[in-house]
C-alpha positions in Angstrom: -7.7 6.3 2.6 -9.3 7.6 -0.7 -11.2 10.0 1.4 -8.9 11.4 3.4 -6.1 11.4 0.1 -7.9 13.1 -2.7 -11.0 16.0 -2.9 -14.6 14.9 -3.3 -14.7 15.2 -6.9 -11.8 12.8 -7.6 -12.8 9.9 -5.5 -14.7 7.8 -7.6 -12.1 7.8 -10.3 -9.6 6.6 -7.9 -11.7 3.9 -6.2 -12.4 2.8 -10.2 -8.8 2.9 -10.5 -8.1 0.5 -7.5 -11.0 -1.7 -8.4 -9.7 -2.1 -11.9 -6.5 -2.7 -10.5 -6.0 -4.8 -6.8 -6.2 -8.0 -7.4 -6.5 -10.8 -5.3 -4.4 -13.9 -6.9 -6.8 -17.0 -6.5 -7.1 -20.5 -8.2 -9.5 -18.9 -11.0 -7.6 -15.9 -12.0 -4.1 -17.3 -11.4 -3.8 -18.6 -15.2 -5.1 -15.0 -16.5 -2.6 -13.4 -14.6 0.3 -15.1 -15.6 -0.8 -15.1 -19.2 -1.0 -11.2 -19.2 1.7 -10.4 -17.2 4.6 -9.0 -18.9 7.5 -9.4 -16.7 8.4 -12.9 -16.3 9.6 -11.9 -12.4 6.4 -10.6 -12.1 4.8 -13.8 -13.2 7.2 -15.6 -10.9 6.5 -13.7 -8.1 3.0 -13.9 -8.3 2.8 -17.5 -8.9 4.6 -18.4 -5.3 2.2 -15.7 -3.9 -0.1 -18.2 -4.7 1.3 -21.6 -4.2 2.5 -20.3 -0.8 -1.9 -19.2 0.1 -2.4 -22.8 -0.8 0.6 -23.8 1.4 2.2 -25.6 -2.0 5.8 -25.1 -2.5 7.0 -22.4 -3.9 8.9 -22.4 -7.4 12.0 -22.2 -6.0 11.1 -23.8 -3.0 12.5 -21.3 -0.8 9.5 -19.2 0.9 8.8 -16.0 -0.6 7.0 -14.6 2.1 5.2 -11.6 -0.3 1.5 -10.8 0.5 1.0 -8.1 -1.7 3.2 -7.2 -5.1 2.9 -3.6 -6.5 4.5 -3.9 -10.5 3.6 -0.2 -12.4 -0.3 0.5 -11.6 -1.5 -2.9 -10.9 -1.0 -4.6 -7.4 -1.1 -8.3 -6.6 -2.7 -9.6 -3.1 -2.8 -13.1 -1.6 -5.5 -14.5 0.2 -3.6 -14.8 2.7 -4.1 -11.5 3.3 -7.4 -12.3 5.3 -5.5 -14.3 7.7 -3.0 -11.5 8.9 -3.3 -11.0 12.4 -0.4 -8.4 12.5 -3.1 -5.3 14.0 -0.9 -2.8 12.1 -1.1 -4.5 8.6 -2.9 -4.1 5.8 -1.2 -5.0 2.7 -4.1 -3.5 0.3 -3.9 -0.1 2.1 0.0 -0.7 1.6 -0.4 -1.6 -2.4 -3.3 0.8 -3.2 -0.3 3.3 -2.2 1.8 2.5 -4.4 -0.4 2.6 -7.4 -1.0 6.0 -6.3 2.5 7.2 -7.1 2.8 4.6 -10.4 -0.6 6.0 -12.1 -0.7 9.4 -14.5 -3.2 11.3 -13.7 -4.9 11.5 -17.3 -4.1 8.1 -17.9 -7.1 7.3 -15.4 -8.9 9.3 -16.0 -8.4 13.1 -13.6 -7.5 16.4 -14.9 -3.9 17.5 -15.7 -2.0 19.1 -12.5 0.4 21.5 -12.9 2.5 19.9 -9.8 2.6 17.0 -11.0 1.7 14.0 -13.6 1.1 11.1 -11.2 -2.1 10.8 -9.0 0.0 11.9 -6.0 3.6 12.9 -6.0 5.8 11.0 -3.7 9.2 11.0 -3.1 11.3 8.4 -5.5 13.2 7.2 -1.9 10.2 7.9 -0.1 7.7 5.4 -1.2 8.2 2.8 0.9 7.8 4.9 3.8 4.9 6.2 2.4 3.2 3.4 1.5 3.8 1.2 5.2 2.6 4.7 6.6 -0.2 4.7 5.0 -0.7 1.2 5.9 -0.2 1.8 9.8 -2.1 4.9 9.7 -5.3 3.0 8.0 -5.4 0.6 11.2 -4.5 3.2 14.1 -7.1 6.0 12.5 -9.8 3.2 12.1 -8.9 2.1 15.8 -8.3 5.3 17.8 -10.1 8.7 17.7 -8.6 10.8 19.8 -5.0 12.3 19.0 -4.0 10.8 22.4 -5.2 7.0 20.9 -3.5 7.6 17.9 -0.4 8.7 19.8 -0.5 5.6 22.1 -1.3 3.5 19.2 1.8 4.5 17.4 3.6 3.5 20.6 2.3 0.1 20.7 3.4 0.0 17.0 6.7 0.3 17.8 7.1 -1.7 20.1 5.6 -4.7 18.3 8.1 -3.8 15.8 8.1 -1.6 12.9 9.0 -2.2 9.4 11.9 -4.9 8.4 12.4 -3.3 4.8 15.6 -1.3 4.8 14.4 1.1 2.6 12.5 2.5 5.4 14.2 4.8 8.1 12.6 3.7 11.1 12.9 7.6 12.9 11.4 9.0 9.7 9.0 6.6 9.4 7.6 7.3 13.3 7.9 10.8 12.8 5.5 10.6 9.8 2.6 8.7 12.0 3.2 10.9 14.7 2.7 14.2 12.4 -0.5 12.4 11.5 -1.8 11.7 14.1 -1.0 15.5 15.7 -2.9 16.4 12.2 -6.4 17.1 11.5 -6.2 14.8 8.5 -3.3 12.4 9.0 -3.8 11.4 5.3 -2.8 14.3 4.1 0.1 15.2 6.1 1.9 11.6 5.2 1.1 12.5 1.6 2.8 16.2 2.4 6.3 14.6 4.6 6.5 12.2 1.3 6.3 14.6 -1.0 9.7 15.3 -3.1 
């Protein structure tokens, strides 16, 4: 994803970036992260993201059903995340995008742009999209090769069922994956369709 997203000489600023800030929410950093969060619905969230990993109710007792949590430039993971057996998922691919729109580009540590002042400039009503493309397109361009796997890939997608958030336009959101994979960097060309 980094690779395919940003040019050689930002790379290892951005995969500093996501290791500084993807965090997997286990028993030993569960305290820390509470204690330094600063939004108590935050905090809430990411506590049932952990009782629910440990198959403990939740805080309300109602199932939250959350993976991964993106708040501002840091993104919360469950370890459940390792027992996802969706072949389209990958909740890190899909936080890891979302910091990229959250995060300043001088904050982290990259030259100014001109374009814009975040790491990549997405679309305010495009980042959902964006960031479960990205997610689908890590699996299917790991998976497939050829534009014609890609293509068939996507089709399989869909018909195992795409997206439930409703801030995602399911014909959009196919379109995107199939101008990927029709591209000769699909990274690039979701970044471009989700661009403002």
């Amino acid at each position: 994803m980094v690779d395919g997203l940003f040019n050689p000489s930002e790379r290892a600023t951005v995969i500093r970036l996501l290791s500084d800030n993807v965090v997997f929410v286990t028993r030993a950093n569960l305290e820390k992260i509470l204690m330094a969060e600063r939004w108590l619905s935050t905090a809430w969230d990411v506590a049932n993201i952990f009782l629910e990993s440990v198959k403990a109710p939740t805080l309300s007792e109602q199932p939250c059903n959350i993976v991964g949590l993106s708040q501002e430039t840091r993104c919360y993971v469950s370890m459940d995340y390792f027992d996802e057996t969706d072949p389209f998922a990958d909740f890190v691919v899909h936080e890891a995008a979302h910091v990229f729109h959250n995060s300043r580009r001088v904050a982290c540590g990259l030259t100014a742009s001109a374009r814009t002042d975040y790491i990549l400039d997405i679309d305010y009503r495009m980042r959902e999209t964006f960031a479960y493309a990205c997610e689908a397109w890590s699996r299917i361009s790991s998976a497939a090769h050829c534009r014609g796997d890609r293509k068939a890939l996507i089709l399989q997608h869909a018909d195992r069922g795409l997206p439930s958030d409703d801030r995602v336009n399911h014909d959009e959101y196919l379109d995107v994956l199939f101008d990927a994979a029709r591209a000769h960097n699909g990274w690039q060309r979701i970044a471009k369709r989700c661009e403002p």
